[in-house]
C-alpha positions in Angstrom: -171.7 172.4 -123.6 -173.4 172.5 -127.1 -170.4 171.9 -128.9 -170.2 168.5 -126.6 -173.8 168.5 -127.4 -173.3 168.2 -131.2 -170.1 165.7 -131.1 -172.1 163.7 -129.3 -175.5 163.2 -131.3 -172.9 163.2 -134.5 -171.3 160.0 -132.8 -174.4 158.4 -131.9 -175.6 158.7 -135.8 -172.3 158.6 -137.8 -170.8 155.6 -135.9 -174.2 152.9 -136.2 -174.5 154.1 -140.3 -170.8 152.7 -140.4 -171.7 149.8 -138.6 -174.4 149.2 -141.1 -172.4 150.5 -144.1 -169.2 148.4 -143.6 -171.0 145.1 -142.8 -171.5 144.8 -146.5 -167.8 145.0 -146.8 -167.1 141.6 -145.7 -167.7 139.5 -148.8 -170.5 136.9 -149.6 -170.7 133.8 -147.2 -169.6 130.9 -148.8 -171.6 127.9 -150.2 -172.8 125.1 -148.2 -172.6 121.7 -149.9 -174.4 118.7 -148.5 -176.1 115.6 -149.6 -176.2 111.8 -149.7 -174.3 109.2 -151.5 -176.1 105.7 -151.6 -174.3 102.2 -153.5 -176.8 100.4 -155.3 -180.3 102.4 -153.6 -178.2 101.6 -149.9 -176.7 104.6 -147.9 -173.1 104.4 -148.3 -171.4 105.1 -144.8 -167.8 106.0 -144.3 -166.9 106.9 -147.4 -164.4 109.8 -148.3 -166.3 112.2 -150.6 -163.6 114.7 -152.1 -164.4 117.6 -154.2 -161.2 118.3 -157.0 -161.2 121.5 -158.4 -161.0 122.3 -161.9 -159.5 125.4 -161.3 -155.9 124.1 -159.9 -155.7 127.2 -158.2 -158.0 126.4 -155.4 -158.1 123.7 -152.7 -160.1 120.1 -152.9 -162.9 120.2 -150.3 -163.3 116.7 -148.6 -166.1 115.1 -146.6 -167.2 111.5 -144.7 -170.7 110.0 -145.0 -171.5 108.7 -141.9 -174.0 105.8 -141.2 -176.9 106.7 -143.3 -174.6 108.3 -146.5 -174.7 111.9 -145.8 -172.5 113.9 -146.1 -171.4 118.0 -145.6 -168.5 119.4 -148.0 -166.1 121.7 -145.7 -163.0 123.5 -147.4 -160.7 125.2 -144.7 -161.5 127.9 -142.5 -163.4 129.7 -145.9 -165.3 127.4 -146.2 -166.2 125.6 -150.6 -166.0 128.1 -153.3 -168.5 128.2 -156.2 -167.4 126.3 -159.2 -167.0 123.1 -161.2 -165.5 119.9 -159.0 -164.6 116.5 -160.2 -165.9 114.3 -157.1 -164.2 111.1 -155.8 -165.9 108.5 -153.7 -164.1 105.8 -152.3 -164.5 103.6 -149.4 -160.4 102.7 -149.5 -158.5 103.0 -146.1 -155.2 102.2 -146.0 -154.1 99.5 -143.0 -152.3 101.1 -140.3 -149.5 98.8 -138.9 -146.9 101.5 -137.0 -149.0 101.3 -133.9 -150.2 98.5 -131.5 -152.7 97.0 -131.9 -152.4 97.6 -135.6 -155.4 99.1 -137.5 -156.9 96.6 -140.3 -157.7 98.5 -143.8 -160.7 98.8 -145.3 -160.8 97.4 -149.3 -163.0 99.4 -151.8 -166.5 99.0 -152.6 -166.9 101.6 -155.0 -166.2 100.9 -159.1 -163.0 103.0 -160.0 -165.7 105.3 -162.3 -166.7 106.7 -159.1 -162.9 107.1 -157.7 -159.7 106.9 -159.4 -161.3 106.4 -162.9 -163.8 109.3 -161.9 -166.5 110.7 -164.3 -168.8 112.4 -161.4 -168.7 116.1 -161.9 -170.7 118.8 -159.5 -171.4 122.5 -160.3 -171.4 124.4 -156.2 -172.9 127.8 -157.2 -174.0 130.2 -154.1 -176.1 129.8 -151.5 -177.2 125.9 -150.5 -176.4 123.0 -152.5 -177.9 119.8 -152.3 -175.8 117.3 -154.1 -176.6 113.6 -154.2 -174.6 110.4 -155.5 -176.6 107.9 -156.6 -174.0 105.3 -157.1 -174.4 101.8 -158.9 -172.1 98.8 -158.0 -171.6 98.1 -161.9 -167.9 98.8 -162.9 -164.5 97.3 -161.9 -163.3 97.9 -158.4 -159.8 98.9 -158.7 -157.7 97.7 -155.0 -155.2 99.7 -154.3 -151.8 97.7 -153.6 -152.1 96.8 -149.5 -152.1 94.2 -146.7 -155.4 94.5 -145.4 
């Protein structure tokens, strides 16, 4: 009965200092990345906000705006890693015409220097991460080739 006594007590202590212990184990949460992107002081909804690495090694992270221009950055199940990103904002959609009714496209807003010509860079470090876009309308707007 005491040896049952003492396997038992050492269970109740060893395995909850595990618990504790190995929840360390699991590796930092990943950043979050939020934040707003206006066009000329005006929220700029449904745009595609896209995160490029610059190390080539890990994936682009990509987000919409909705109505009022904010925006949150997700990356896969693991969520955005800390580093340096070039970010692309566009407004583009391409038509859709193999379905019925087709789907019209949407022509960009956004100067190329914001997009394919772009020149925004972020730093996500850990922890929370407020990154806004402040965009101006100055620049040339580059179309892509499509029916819209």
């Amino acid at each position: 009965m005491t040896r049952l006594l003492v396997r038992f007590i050492g269970f109740v202590i060893v395995v909850p200092g595990m618990a504790v212990v190995l929840s360390g184990c699991g590796g930092r949460s990943a950043p979050s990345v939020a934040g707003t992107v206006t066009l000329d002081g005006a929220p700029l909804g449904e745009a595609l906000v896209s995160f490029m690495p610059a190390n080539k090694e890990l994936s682009a992270a990509i987000a919409s705006t909705d109505l009022e221009g904010q925006y949150t950055l997700e990356q896969g199940v693991e969520g955005v890693v800390e580093g340096t990103y070039t970010v692309h904002i566009t407004t583009y959609r391409p038509a859709i015409t193999e379905i019925d009714p087709p789907i019209p496209g949407i022509k960009e807003k956004v100067p190329a220097g914001y997009n394919v010509r772009s020149t925004l860079n972020a730093e996500v470090s850990s922890g929370e991460n407020v990154l806004d876009f402040p965009l101006d309308s100055k620049g040339q707007i580059v179309q892509p080739q499509e029916n819209y």
